[in-house]
C-alpha positions, -999 to +999 in steps of 0.1 A: +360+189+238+325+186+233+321+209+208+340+192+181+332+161+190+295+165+184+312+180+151+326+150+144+298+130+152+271+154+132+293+144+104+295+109+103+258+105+117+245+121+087+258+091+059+255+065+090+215+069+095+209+071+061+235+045+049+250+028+077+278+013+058+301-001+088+340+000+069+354-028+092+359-048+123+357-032+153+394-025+174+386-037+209+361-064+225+328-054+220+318-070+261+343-076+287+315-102+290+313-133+274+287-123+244+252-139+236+263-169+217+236-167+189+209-142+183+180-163+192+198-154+233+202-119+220+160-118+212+151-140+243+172-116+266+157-087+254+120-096+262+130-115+293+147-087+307+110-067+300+088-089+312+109-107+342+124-078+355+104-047+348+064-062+343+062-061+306+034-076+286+052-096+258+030-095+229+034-114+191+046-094+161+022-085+142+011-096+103+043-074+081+010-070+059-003-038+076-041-044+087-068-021+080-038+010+074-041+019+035-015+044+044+012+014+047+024-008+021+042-034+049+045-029+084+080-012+086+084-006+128+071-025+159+049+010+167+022+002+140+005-021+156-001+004+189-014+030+164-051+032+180-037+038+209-018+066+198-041+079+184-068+076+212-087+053+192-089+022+207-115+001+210-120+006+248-138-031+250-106-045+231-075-064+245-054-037+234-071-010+259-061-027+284-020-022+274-001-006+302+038-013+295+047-043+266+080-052+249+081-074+215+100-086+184+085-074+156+090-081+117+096-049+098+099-044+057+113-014+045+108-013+009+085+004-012+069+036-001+084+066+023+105+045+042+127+024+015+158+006+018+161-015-016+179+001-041+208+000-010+207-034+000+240-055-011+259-023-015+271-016+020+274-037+050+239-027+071+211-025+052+184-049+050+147-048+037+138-067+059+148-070+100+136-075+133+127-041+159+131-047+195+107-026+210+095-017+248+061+006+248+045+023+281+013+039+272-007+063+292+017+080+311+033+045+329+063+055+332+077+080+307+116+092+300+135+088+337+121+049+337+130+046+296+162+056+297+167+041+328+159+009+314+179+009+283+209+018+301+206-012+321+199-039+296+232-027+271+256-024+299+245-051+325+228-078+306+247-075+272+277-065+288+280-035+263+313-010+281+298+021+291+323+038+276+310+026+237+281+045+240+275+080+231+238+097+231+219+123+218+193+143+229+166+168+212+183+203+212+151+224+209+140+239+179+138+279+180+118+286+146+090+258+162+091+273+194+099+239+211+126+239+240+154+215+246+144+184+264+167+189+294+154+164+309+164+135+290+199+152+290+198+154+328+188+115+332+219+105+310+239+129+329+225+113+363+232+078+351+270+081+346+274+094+305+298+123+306+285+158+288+313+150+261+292+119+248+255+135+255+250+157+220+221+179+212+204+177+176+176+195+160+144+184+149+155+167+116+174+140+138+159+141+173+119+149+173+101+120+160+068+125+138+044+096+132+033+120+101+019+153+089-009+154+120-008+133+152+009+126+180+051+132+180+075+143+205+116+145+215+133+110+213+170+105+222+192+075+211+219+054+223+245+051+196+272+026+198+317+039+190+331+014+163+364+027+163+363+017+202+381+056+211+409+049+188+413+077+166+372+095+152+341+082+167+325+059+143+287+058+160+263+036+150+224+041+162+218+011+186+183+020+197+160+048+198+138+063+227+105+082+217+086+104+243+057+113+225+036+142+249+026+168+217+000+161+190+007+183+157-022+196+146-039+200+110-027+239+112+007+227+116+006+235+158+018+214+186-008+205+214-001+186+245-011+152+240-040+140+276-016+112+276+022+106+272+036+075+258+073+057+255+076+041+220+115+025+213+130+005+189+159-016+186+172-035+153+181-067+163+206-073+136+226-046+144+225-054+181+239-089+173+265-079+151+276-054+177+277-082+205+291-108+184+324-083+176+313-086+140+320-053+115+285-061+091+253-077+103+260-101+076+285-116+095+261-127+121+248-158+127+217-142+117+230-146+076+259-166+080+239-199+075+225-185+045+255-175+029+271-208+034+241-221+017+244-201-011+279-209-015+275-244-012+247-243-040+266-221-065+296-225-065+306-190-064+336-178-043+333-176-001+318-144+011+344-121+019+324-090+029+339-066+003+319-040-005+327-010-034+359-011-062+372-041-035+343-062-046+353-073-082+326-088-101+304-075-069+301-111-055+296-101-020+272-077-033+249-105-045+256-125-018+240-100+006+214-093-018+204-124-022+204-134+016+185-105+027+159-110-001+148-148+004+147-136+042+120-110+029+100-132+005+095-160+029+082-135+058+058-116+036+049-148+018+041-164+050+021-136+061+001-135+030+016-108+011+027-126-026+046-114-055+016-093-077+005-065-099+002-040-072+006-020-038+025-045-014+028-075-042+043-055-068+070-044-045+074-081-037+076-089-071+106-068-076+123-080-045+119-116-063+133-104-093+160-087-079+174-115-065+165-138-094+190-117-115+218-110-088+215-152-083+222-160-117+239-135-134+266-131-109+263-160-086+259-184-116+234-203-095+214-235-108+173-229-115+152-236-087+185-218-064+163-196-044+140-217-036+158-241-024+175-213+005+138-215+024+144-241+043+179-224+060+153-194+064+127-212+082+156-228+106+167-197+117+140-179+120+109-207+124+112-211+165+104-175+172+081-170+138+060-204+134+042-194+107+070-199+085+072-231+102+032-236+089+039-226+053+071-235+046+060-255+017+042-229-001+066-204+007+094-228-015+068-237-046+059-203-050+094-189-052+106-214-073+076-212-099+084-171-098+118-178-099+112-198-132+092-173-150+115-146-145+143-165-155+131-170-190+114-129-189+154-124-181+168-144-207+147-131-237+154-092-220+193-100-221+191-111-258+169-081-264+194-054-248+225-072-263+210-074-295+208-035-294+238-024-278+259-040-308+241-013-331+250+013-310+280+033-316+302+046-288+282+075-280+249+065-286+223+066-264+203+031-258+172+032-282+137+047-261+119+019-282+135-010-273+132-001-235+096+008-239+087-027-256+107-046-230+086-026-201+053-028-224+052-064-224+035-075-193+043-102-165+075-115-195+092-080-198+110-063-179+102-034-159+122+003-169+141+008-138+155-029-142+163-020-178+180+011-168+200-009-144+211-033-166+224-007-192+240+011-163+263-021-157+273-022-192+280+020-189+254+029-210+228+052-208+193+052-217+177+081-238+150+096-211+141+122-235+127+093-261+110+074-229+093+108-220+082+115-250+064+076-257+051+082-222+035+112-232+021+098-262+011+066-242-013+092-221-031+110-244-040+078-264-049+067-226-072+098-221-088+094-258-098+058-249-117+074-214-137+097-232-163+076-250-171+103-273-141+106-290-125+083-317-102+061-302-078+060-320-065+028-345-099+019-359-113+005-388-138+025-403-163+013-426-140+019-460-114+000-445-139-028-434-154-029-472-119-035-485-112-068-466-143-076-476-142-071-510-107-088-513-117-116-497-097-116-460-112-134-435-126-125-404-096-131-373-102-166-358-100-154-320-105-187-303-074-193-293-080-167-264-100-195-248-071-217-249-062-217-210-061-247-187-060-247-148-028-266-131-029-289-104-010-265-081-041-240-087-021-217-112-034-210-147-016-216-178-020-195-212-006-213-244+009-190-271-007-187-303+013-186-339-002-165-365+004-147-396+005-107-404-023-100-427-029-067-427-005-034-413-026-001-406-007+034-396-024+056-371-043+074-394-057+044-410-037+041-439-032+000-451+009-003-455+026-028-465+051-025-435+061-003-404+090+011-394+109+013-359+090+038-337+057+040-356+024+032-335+006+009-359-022-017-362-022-049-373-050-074-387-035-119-383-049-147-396-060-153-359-052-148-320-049-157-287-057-117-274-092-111-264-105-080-279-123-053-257-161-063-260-188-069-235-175-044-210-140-061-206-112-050-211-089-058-240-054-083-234-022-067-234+011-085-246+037-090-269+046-107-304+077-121-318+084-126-355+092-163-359+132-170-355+135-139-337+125-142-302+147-108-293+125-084-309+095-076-287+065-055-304+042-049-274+004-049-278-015-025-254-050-031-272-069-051-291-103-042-307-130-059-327-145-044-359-167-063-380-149-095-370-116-085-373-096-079-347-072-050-346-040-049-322-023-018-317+012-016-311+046+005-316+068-012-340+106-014-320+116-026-353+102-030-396+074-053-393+060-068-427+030-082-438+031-118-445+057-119-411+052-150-391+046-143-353+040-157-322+015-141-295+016-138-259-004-127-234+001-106-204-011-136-176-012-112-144-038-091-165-056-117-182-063-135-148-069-103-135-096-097-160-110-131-158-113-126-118-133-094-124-156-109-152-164-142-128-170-119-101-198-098-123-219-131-135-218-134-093-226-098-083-253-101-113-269-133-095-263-120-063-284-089-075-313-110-082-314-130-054-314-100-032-338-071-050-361-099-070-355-122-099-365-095-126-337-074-115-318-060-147-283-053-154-277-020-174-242-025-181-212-032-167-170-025-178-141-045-160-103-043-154-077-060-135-083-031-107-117-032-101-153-035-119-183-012-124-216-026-126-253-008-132-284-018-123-318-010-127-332+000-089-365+013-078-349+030-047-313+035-035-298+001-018-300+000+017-270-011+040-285-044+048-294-054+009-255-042-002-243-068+030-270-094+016-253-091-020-220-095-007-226-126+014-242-142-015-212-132-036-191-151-004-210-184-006-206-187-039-169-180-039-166-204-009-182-231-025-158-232-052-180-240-081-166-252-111-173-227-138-187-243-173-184-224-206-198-239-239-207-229-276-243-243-281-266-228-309-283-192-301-315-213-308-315-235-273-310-204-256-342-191-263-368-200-239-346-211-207-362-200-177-337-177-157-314-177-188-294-140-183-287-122-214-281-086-220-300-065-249-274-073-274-269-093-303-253-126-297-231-148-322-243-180-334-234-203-321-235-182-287-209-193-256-228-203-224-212-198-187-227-215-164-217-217-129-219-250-106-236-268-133-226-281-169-238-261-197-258-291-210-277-296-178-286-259-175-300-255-209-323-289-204-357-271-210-368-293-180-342-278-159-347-252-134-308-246-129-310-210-143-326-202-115-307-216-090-273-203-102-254-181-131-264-190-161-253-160-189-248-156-226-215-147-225-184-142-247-156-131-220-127-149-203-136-166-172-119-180-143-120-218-138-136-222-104-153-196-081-128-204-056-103-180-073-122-151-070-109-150-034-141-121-023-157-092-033-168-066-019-186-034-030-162-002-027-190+022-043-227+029-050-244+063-065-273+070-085-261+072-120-297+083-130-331+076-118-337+042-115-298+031-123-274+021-094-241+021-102-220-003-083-182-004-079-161-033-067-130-053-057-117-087-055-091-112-043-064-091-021-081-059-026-110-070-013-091-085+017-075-056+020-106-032+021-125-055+046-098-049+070-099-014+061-134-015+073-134-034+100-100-007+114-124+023+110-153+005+128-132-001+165-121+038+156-159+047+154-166+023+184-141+034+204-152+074+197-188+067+207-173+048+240-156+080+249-187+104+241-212+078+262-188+082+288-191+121+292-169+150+298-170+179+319-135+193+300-137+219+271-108+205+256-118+165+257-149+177+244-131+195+217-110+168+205-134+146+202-152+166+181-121+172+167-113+135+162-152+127+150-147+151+119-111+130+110-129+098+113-156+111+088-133+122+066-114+087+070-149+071+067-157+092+037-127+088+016-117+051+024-116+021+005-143-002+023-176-024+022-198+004+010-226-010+035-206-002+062-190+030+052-228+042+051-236+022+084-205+043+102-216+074+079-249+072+098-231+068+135-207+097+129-231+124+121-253+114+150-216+117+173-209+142+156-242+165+165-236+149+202-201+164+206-211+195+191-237+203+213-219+190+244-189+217+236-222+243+235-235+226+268-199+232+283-191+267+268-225+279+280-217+268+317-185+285+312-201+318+298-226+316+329-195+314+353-181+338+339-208+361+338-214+356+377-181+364+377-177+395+366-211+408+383-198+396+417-167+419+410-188+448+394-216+450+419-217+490+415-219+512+388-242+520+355-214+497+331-189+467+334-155+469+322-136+441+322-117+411+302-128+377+289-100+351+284-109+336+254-088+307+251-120+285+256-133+297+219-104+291+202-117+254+193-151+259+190-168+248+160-198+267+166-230+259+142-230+300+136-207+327+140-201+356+170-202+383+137-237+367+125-252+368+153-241+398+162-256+413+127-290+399+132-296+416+162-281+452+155-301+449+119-333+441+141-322+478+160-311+493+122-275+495+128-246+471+116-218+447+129-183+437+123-162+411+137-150+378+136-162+342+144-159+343+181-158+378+189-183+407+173-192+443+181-220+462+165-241+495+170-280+501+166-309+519+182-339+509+203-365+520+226-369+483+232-343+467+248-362+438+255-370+428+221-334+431+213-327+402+234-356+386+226-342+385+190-304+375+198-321+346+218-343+336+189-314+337+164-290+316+188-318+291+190-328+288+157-293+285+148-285+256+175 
């Protein structure tokens, strides 16, 4: 029977792990036990039943925004915090060291990244992207797979109540191309406790040996799965919880090692625990979502969840019902942990989340604005008791929801009208026009991004023409790669022909001070007006003046004035969108604006004919204007910083800034030390702490001209030329009595700037080479990046601590010796390649080589004692005779990482004699011939020596 049961099992596994889509209500009584009533008693009996009855440490979930692990975009299972440990990197002097066995709740996001659940949630009944792991840990060998399983067996069936005969398990059935056996064992212990054979299954590696990535630490794990169907009819299992024994590490060369210490790691999603002991067929008919459903109902209006899923869910109701419930869930977790909807990494995966349930809320759901926002409050009540930080920001959670909430609603209106406006050109077969999509997903934080697009048209059963999309992507790259490479023209320009024309008839330069048009809210968030304008001019890409542009033609365009700041004084240019007046449906997305001569030339690809004399109306991309702004505030600090640190005559060589990061170069008499690049950024801090208001005013070029500290490049300026000044009026800081330019940044300046140093949030410097002699180049981030690469930092520093803990400690084992070295070369590597405070990168750059030499020449220490062993070894066995033949196990090589090689040295000596070698790095043989013996082995001594 076993045999095609596991069959059966292997098959409906498969789908289940990868799309647990549970069809309906299970047949018999989940408990002959009266069940948990709610799922706060299924959490608290979890962790009691750790800590009261077995001596588990109960720690707090940690941050879902992943801290000082780039390789993570959230925290997506309870084992991420325990990574150090894992790894053997631990800060031996930290709290964690001193983990033995601990249990805990821990908030999980899977979305984004390897691990991603999005595009599925709503469509079946199981998946979430975000959910709660219960998790038990024993680390260092304190109790490992009899204990584990123990354990589990005992908290489903006695404390839950769970029948015995609803679970199955599985087991790791070995894995013959790896070399790696069956683990028996854990088959044995399930065996012992009372499973029968027929419900213990063997699987291979794919589902039964867990891998925490490409190297480190891994091992068997077997799970508990729970029978739907209850033994009427198939076995519908379910994975309930899974039991990780990790004892192998895999190395770099793709080998297993055993690991000094085993460890238990085991997880648990709570929400299908719940739904299993509440008898419910979803998760989402929990009380864990059912409050939030009846919210949702009660503010829409929509029909009662139903929990249809597929061609039973007509107008896919229930689908945005769960979409929309398991969304808010995520936004207010990450929110409250300080991840928020962005351009980037984590945020821009939150943005989407928000979006996604903007759309599903309203376009199906019908629901009011302000909806989701509204659905924090049922969050925080079932949820706020075990996590109080959503307690703490419950009120920022809901404003910045609702304020997302609202700009994506009209982003969504404008893209429906868009999309609707050119599906009823299409003709039955027609593909949906590459230009419109491209415009919509060109036109910054008010479009809409492809995939959205794509989904849209899919609903409507209409596909989108990839083929045109590859090909403007294409295009969108090499005009990309023309603007890196500074000697090339880049592309729309106007040369000095085209310049003389406007001149000559007249056309006046673009009035571009509407760009400074930008106010800061009382809820701290910037607002950019639009800007109405006329078309003056229309260039094609070889720089030909037309008179108009047709659908699909890159093109330039000259108004009578705009909002878009043009790429000058090392920032970058706005991006955007227009719309011709009357038609707000037709997007023509600007990626660039430059200045020539005055004018200012926006390049675009027409979606549609665009004429000159067309009315328009401008907009700006606001994520990458304020991401711009908070880069060029940052610089006038760095720039001050600078001078406070290395000397008031300290002078700026250039600089160029981006929403990602900035590059600034200085001119240096030596390379910056450690301590000055910690100096900068502390200055940089204070500044930003403060929270300075930032003045910008047009005076006359002439006041400007003998200011003491006044900061101006070697360009020329404007007149009248704009002023920021920072902490003090502009008036006050150009009073020739005033000494404020020397207090604080004062610069000629004609860039976009950030209200208040506050916003800056914190820089720190990522990067610093000698561009040439005498210039520093610097490289650096702000605001979450920053935040981000601190902790990065401050990770990699316990890692280095907790190394050079373990080498002051000592060794007398080959193989700890090895590892570490081992370890000391991945940390450098880590060290090396990371993004971090550049002060400490080279302050742990300086520790590692020096641990690095210490490990090296302990393994040398150790081998040599083992060499000398052996050696007495082998003459106590040969003690007669004119020759020794005998064998060397040379296992004890194998991880060397000698400074020179067994074949060089062996060449050295047998050149000395006028012979020759051959060999490899650990073992060599060579001839030669000598009446000296003695000088022989005087030379392989020098050579060894010299080397070492």
């Amino acid at each position: 029977m076993a045999a095609p049961v596991a069959a059966v099992a292997r098959r409906l596994r498969r789908p289940i792990r990868r799309s647990p889509a549970w069809q309906g209500p299970s047949r018999q009584p989940a408990s002959t036990k009266p069940p948990p009533a709610q799922s706060s008693a299924v959490r608290d009996a979890f962790l009691s039943f750790f800590r009261d009855r077995h001596g588990h440490r109960l720690v707090p979930s940690a941050s879902v925004r992943p801290r000082g692990d780039p390789s993570l975009l959230f925290v997506n299972a309870g084992m991420n915090q325990f990574k150090p440990i894992f790894l053997g990197t631990v800060d031996p002097r930290s709290e964690m060291a001193g983990y033995r066995r601990v249990a805990n709740s821990q908030k999980c996001v899977r979305a984004g990244g390897r691990h991603n659940d999005l595009a599925d949630v709503g469509r079946d009944l199981s998946h979430h992207t975000f959910f709660e792991m219960l998790g038990n840990w024993a680390f260092r060998g304190e109790y490992f797979k009899e204990e584990a399983c123990s354990m589990a067996w005992e908290l489903l069936t006695q404390v839950y109540g769970i029948p015995e005969d609803r679970l199955w398990v599985s087991y790791f059935g070995g894995d013959p191309k790896t070399g790696l056996d069956p683990d028996l064992e854990s088959r044995d212990i399930w065996l012992s406790l009372g499973v029968p054979a027929n419900r213990v299954l063997s699987f291979g590696s794919q589902e039964n040996f867990w891998e925490m990535g490409d190297t480190g630490p891994c091992g068997p794990c077997t799970e508990i799965h729970y029978d739907l169907a209850g033994g009427v009819g198939a076995p519908q299992l379910v994975e309930l919880w899974n039991l990780v024994f990790m004892q192998h590490n895999r190395e770099a060369d793709g080998s297993l090692q055993p690991l000094p210490h085993r460890h238990v790691d085991t997880g648990m999603g709570l929400e299908r625990l719940v739904a299993v002991l509440q008898g419910r067929c979803s998760t989402y008919d929990t009380d864990l979502f059912s409050p939030l459903l009846n919210a949702i109902h009660q503010s829409c209006g929509a029909p009662p969840y139903s929990g249809r899923v597929g061609a039973a869910d007509e107008g896919r109701i229930d689908t945005a019902y769960r979409v929309v419930a398991d969304h808010i869930r995520t936004l207010s977790v990450c929110i409250a942990d300080g991840v928020s909807p962005g351009m980037s990494g984590a945020p821009l995966v939150l943005r989407q989340i928000l979006r996604r349930a903007v759309r599903f809320s309203t376009e199906i759901l019908r629901a009011p604005p302000g909806f989701l926002g509204s659905l924090v409050p049922v969050v925080v009540e079932t949820l706020g008791n075990t996590y109080p930080e959503l307690q703490k920001y419950s009120a920022q959670i809901t404003n910045l929801v609702s304020e997302d909430e609202a700009t994506f609603l009209a982003s969504l209106q404008r893209g429906r009208q868009i999309i609707d406006r050119a599906l009823r050109r299409l003709g039955p077969s027609d593909l949906f026009p590459a230009e419109v999509a491209w415009s919509l997903s060109l036109s910054g934080d008010l479009g809409l991004p492809l995939d959205l697009v794509e989904l849209m048209l899919q609903e409507k059963g209409v596909k989108l023409d990839f083929a045109g999309l590859e090909r403007l992507a294409q295009e969108e790259a090499q005009h990309r790669a023309q603007r890196t490479e500074p000697e090339q023209e880049q592309g729309l320009h106007l040369n000095i022909h085209a310049l003389g024309e406007l001149q000559r008839q007249g056309v006046p330069p673009t009035d571009d001070s509407p760009k400074y048009s930008y106010s800061l809210q009382p809820d701290g968030g910037y607002e950019f007006g639009t800007c109405e304008a006329q078309v003056l001019r229309l260039y094609t890409e070889d720089g030909k003046a037309v008179a108009s542009v047709g659908a699909g033609q890159r093109c330039g365009f000259l108004l009578d004035r705009t909002n878009f700041y043009a790429e000058q004084g090392g920032q970058a240019s706005d991006r955007g969108y227009l719309v011709r007046a009357g038609q707000q449906d037709v997007l023509f997305p600007v990626a660039r604006a430059q200045v020539f001569g005055g004018f200012v030339l926006h390049e675009a690809v027409a979606p549609e004919c665009l004429q000159v004399g067309d009315q328009v109306q401008l907009h700006v991309d606001k994520d990458w204007r304020l991401g711009c702004m908070e880069k060029h505030t940052a610089t006038h600090l760095l720039s001050w910083a600078l001078r406070q640190t290395l000397g008031p005559h300290t002078e700026q060589r250039g600089s160029h800034l981006n929403p990602e990061r900035l590059r600034f170069d200085v001119a240096t008499q030596a390379p910056l030390t450690p301590e000055q690049l910690r100096r900068i950024e502390d200055t940089v801090q204070e500044a930003v702490g403060q929270d300075k208001a930032v003045y910008m005013e047009e005076v006359p070029l002439a006041l400007t001209a003998h200011i003491p500290g006044l900061r101006s490049l070697d360009e020329v300026y404007p007149d009248p030329v704009r002023v920021v000044s920072v902490g003090v009026p502009v008036a006050c800081a150009l009073d020739p009595a005033s000494q404020a330019a020397l207090q604080t940044s004062v610069e000629l300046c004609c860039g976009t700037h950030l209200l208040r140093t506050g916003d800056v949030g914190d820089l720190v410097i990522i990067g610093e080479h000698q561009l040439t002699k005498g210039t520093t180049r610097l490289l650096a981030v702000t605001g979450e990046q920053a935040k981000q690469a601190r902790e990065v930092g401050q990770s990699l520093t316990q890692e280095v601590e907790a190394a050079t803990e373990r080498l002051s400690r000592g060794t007398q084992d080959l193989g700890e010796a090895q590892r570490l070295s081992k370890d000391t070369g991945r940390l450098t590597e880590a060290v090396d390649t990371a993004t971090m405070p550049q002060w400490q990168r080279r302050e742990l750059q300086a520790t590692l080589k020096v641990l690095q030499r210490r490990a090296n020449t302990a393994i040398r220490k150790l081998e040599m004692g083992q060499a000398a062993k052996k050696s007495e070894e082998l003459l106590k066995r040969h003690t007669k005779g004119p020759l020794i033949v005998d064998t060397v196990p040379a296992e004890s090589l194998s991880g060397a990482t000698p400074t020179f090689t067994a074949e060089a040295w062996a060449l050295a000596v047998c050149s000395h004699m006028g012979g020759k070698a051959w060999g490899s790095r650990v073992v060599a043989q060579g001839t030669g011939s000598t009446t000296d013996l003695e000088a022989a082995l005087r030379t392989a001594r020098t050579y060894a020596l010299n080397q070492l």
